[in-house]
N, C-alpha and C positions, 0 to 999 in steps of 0.2 A: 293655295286657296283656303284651305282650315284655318292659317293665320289671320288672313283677311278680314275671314268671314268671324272668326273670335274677337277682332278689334270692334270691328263694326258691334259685338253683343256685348261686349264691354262700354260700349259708348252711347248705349241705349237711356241710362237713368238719365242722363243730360241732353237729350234729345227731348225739345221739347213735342217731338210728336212722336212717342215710342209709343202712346197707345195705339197709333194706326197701322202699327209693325204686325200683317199676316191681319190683317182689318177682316172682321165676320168670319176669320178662320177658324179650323179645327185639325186634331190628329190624333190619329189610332196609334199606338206603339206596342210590337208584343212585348216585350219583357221587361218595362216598368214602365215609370209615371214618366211621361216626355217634358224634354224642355222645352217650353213654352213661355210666353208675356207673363209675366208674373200674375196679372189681372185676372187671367184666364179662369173659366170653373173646371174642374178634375170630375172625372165618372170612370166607369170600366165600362165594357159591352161585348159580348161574342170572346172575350177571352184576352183581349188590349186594353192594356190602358187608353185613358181619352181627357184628350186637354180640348178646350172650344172658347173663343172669345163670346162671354155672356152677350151680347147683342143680338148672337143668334136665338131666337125660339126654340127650344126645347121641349118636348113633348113624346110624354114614354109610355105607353101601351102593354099592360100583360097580361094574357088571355089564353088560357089551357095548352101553358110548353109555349105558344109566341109572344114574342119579346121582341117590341116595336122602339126605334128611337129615330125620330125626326128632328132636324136641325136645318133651323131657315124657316120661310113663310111657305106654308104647302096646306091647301082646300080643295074640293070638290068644285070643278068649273059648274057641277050642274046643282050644288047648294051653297049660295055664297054666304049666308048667314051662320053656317055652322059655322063650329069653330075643328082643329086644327083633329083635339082629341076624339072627337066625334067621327071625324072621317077615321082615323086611324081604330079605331073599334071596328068601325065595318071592313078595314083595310085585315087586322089581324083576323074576322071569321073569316076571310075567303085564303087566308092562307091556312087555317085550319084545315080548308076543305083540300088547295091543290095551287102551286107556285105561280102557275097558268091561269088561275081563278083569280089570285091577286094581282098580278102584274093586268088584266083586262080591267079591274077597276081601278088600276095606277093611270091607265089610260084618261082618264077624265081627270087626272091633278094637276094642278096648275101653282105655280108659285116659283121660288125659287130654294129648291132643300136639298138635302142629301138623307135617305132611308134607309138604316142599317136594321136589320132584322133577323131574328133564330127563328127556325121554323121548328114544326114541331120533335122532329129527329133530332134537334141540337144541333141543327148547321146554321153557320152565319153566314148573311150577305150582305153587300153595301150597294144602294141603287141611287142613280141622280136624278133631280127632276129631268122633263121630257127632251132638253137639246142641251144639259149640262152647264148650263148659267152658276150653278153652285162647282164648281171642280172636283173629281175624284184623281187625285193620283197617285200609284201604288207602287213602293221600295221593294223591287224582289230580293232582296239581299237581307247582312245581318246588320241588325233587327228590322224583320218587317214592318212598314209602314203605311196607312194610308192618311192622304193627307190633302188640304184644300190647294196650298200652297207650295211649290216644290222646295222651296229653301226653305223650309222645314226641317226638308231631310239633312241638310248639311247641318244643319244644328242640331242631328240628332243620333248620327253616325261620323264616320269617316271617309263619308262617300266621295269622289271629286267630281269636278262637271264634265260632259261630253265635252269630245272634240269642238269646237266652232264649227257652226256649216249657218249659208245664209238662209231664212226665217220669211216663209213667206204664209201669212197666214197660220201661222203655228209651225211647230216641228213638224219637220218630213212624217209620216205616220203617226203610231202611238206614242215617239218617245218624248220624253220630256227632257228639261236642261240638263238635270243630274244622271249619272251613268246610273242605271239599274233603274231608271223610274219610265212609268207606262201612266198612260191618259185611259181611264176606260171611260172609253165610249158610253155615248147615250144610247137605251136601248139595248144594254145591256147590264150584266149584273156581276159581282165580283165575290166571289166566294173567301169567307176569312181562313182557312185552312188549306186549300189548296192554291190561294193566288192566283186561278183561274177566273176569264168570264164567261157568261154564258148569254148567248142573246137569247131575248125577250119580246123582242117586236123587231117586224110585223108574223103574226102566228100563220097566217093565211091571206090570199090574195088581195088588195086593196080592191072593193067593190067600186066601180063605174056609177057616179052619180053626175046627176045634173049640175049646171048651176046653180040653178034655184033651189037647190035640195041641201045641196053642200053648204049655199048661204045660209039656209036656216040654222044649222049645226054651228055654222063659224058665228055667228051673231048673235045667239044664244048664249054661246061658251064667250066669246068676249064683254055681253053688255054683261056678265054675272063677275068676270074677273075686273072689272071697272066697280062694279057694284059693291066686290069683298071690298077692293084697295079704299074705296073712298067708308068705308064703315067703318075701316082699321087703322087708317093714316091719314097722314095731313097729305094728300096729293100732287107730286111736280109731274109736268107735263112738258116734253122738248117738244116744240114747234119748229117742223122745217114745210118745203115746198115740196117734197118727198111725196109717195100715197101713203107708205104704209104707217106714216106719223099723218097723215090728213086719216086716214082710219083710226086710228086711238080718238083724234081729234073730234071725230066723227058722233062718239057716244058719248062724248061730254054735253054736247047740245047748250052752249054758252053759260057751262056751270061756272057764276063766281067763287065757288068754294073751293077751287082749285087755284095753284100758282101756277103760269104758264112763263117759259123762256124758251129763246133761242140764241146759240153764242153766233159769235163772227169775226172771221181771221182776217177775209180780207176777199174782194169781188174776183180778185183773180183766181182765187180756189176752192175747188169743187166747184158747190152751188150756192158756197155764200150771198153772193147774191141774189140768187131766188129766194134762200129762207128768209133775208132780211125785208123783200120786197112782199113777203108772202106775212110776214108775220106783223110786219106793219098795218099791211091791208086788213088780215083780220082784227086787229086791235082796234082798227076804227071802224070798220063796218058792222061788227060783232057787240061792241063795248066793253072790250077784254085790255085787261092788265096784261103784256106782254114784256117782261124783262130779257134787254138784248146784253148778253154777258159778252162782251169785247176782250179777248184774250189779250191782246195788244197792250192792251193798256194794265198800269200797275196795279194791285204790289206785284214784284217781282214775286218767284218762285223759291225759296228758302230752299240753299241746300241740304241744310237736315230734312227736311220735308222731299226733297227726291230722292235720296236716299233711304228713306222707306219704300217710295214707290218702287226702286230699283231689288228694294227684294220684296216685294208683293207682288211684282208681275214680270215676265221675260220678255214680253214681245212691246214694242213699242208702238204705243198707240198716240195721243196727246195727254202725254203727263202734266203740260201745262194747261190743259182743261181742268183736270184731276182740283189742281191746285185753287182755280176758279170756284171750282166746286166747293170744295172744300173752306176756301175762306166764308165764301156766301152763306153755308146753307150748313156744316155742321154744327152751330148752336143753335138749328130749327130743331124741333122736339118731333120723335113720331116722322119724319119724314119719308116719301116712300117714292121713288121715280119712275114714273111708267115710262120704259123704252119701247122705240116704235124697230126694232131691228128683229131680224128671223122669219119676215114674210118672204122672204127670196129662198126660201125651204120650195115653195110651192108655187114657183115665177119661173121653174124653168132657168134657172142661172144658166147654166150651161150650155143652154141650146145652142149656141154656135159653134161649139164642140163637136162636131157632127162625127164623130167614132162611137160606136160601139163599147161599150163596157163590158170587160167581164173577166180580168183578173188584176192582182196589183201593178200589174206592169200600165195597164191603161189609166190606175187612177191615179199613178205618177205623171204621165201625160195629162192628165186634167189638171193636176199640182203646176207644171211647170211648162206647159204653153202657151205662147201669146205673147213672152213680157222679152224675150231676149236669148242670144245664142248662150249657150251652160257649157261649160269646161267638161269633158268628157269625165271625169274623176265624179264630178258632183253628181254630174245623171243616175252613174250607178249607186251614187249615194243613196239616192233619193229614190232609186227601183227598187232598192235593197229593203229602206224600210216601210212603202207602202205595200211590198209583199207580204213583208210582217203583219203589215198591220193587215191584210185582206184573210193571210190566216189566222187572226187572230179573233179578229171582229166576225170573220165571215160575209162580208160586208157582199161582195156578187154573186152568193148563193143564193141570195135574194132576189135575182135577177127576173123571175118568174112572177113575184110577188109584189114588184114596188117600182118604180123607175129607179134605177139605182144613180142615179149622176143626183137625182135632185136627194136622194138617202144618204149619200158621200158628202153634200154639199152639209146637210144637215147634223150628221155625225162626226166628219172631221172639222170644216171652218167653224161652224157653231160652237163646239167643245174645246178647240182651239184657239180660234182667232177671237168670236164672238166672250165666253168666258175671263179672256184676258181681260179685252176691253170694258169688261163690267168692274171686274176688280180694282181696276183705276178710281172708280168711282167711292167704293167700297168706303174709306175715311170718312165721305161727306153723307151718305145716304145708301141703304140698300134698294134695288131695282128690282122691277115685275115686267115684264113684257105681256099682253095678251095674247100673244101667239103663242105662247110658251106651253103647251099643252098638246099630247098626243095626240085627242082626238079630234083635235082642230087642225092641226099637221095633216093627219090622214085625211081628212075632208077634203082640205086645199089639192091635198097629191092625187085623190079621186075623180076631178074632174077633166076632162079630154085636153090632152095638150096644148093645141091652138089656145083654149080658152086659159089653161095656166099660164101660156109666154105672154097671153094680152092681160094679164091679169084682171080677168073678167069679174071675179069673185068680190074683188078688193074693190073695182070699180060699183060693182053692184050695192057692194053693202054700204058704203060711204053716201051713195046719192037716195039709199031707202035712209037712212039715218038721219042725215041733215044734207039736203037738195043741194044747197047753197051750198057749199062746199065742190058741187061741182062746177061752180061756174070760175073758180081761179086755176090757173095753169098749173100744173105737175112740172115743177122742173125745166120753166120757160116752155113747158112741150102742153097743147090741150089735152082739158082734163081727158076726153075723149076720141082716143083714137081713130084716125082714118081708116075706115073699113077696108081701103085699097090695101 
């Protein structure tokens, strides 16, 4: 594998897309300067070296012993005019005061970053935004590392890759591709010194709210992170037939200063055809520019160009979207892509689940039922390491505090499967979700079951925001559910 992976870095100057190689990435290395894109800017922090593709936002804070560094787009869902430095002032007094006092006001950040930070003892940590859209993952081996991207690590030890096991939503648990690498969870925090994490959310019970009450909180924090993005960037918007893209869609209110698309593969899969039937309709009822990106159709996909994506991300998503993307949109300037995914945090995914949660053996059963009979070798593969991972995350201690199936959905697929699929994009443009945010999360999770599987919240705020929106079908299905 070392050979491979050294030809592949050898072959980089002649590739005409090697700057996309580890695209918005970054990495910690303890014991010197990492190899990295040559492009990259160099820093120290917490005691590692630190390489980072300038593209990221940088933004460093130091305030009596705390020593703040953000990377990526990261604001205050509840002041969307500040800027980035402003929150992180207020971020390092409340760690002055207490880890607990800061991580309560992380809860309101929204964007997509990674927050490394000393507190005032001289201890380092590294935290991701709220469901892990930016990646942390961590080399317990020699030389420790943490890092956006896992093949990183291979270019930066002698590490070799896990066994093969099949990938369904991310790696079975914590692990990552490479032997010795760990995913830490959203929600938690990773200490530079002992390689530990520690959770950080939820502190105490998720209080029982209304709907009406919840909405206020969720439509608040959204119409403010619609408000930053469109102050800070040139704005793309995916249009499907979906709800939780008819909700982004929702707080635009027929803004022309926005670009809107929807791609399409083909009517027999998914809901291609809903989104095209959806997104047409709004183009001409609305009076919106709607660009339909047809994957089908050429340029083909250059294999120097999947060949980065194959080391920027492990799980396969559509790479040939990646490259759509990519031809289209990255010589747009400033571009910034609100994705409509991570509302199914707080929809109750699971609910036909119907077991009980409450050790890693059940939430390898949530991994891997429904799709097909598993070879008896694999199951224990896969109990083995969502054990880990429940001791590690603590993820059903929770159990008292939170519905755990929709907190596993949100902590594993999210920082897993969701995270991947972002990175695909990474070349052409950085993305924001407005869901992307703790305290919009816990809202959704607050309100009573029933009204999270009907996703009552998402229907609500959509038909206060723009009416009209409720009169096209969801996904061939009406907008509004049969009460039966």
């Amino acid at each position: 594998m070392r050979l491979i992976m050294d030809s592949v870095k050898q072959r980089q100057d002649v590739n005409l897309y090697s700057q996309e190689l580890y695209a918005r990435g970054y990495i910690f290395r303890s014991d010197k300067a990492p190899e990295a894109p040559s492009h990259w800017k160099n820093a120290s922090f917490g005691g590692f070296y630190l390489a980072y593709d300038p593209r990221l936002n940088a933004v460093r804070v130091k305030r009596n012993g705390c020593d703040l560094l953000a990377l990526g787009v990261m604001f205050d869902s509840r002041f969307p005019d500040e800027g980035c430095d402003v929150f992180l002032e207020r971020v390092a007094a409340e760690l002055e005061k207490s880890h607990d006092a800061m991580h309560e006001l992380l809860d309101h950040s929204s964007g997509r970053y990674i927050l490394a930070y000393t507190d005032p003892l001289g201890k380092s940590f590294i935290v991701s935004d709220a469901t892990g859209m930016k990646s942390v993952f961590y080399y317990d081996a020699h030389p420790r590392m943490i890092v956006s991207h896992p093949y990183l690590i291979l270019d930066n030890s002698s590490a070799g890759m896990r066994d093969k096991i099949a990938v369904k939503f991310g790696y079975p648990g914590l692990r990552g591709p490479v032997n010795n690498s760990f995913m830490l969870t959203p929600n938690a925090c990773l200490d530079f010194e002992t390689f530990t994490s520690r959770r950080v959310w939820p502190r105490d019970v998720v209080q029982q709210r209304s709907v009406n009450d919840a909405a206020k909180i969720i439509q608040k924090n959204m119409a403010n992170t619609i408000k930053f993005a469109k102050n800070n960037y040139q704005v793309l918007v995916s249009v499907t037939a979906g709800l939780d893209s008819r909700l982004t869609l929702s707080f635009l209110k027929n803004a022309k200063d926005v670009q809107y698309f929807t791609y399409y593969r083909s009517d027999k899969l998914d809901t291609d055809s809903h989104d095209l039937k959806f997104a047409k309709s709004i183009a001409d009822d609305m009076d919106l520019d709607v660009t339909v990106l047809r994957l089908s159709e050429p340029p083909t996909t250059p294999n120097s160009f999947r060949s980065i994506l194959d080391r920027n991300t492990f799980i396969e998503h559509q790479k040939r979207l990646s490259w759509v993307y990519y031809h289209r949109y990255s010589n747009k300037h400033n571009l910034m892509h609100l994705r409509s995914n991570i509302s199914e945090v707080g929809r109750e995914f699971w609910s036909y689940k119907n077991f009980d949660v409450s050790s890693g053996w059940d939430l390898a059963r949530l991994y891997l039922r429904g799709d097909k009979e598993y070879r008896a070798d694999y199951v224990f593969r896969v109990i083995e390491a969502f054990e880990e991972f429940d001791s590690i995350s603590g993820l059903t201690s929770c159990k008292d505090l939170v519905d755990v199936k929709s907190l596993f959905y949100w902590e594993f697929r999210m920082a897993s499967w969701h995270a991947q699929l972002v990175a695909e994009s990474d070349p052409a443009f950085d993305t924001l979700s407005i869901f992307n945010c703790r305290a919009t999360l816990e809202a959704m999770l607050s309100v009573p079951r029933p009204k999270r599987k009907s996703s009552a919240i998402l229907r609500y705020v959509i038909s206060e925001n723009w009416p009209a929106l409720a009169e096209y079908d969801v996904n061939g299905k009406p907008f509004w559910p049969n009460p039966a």
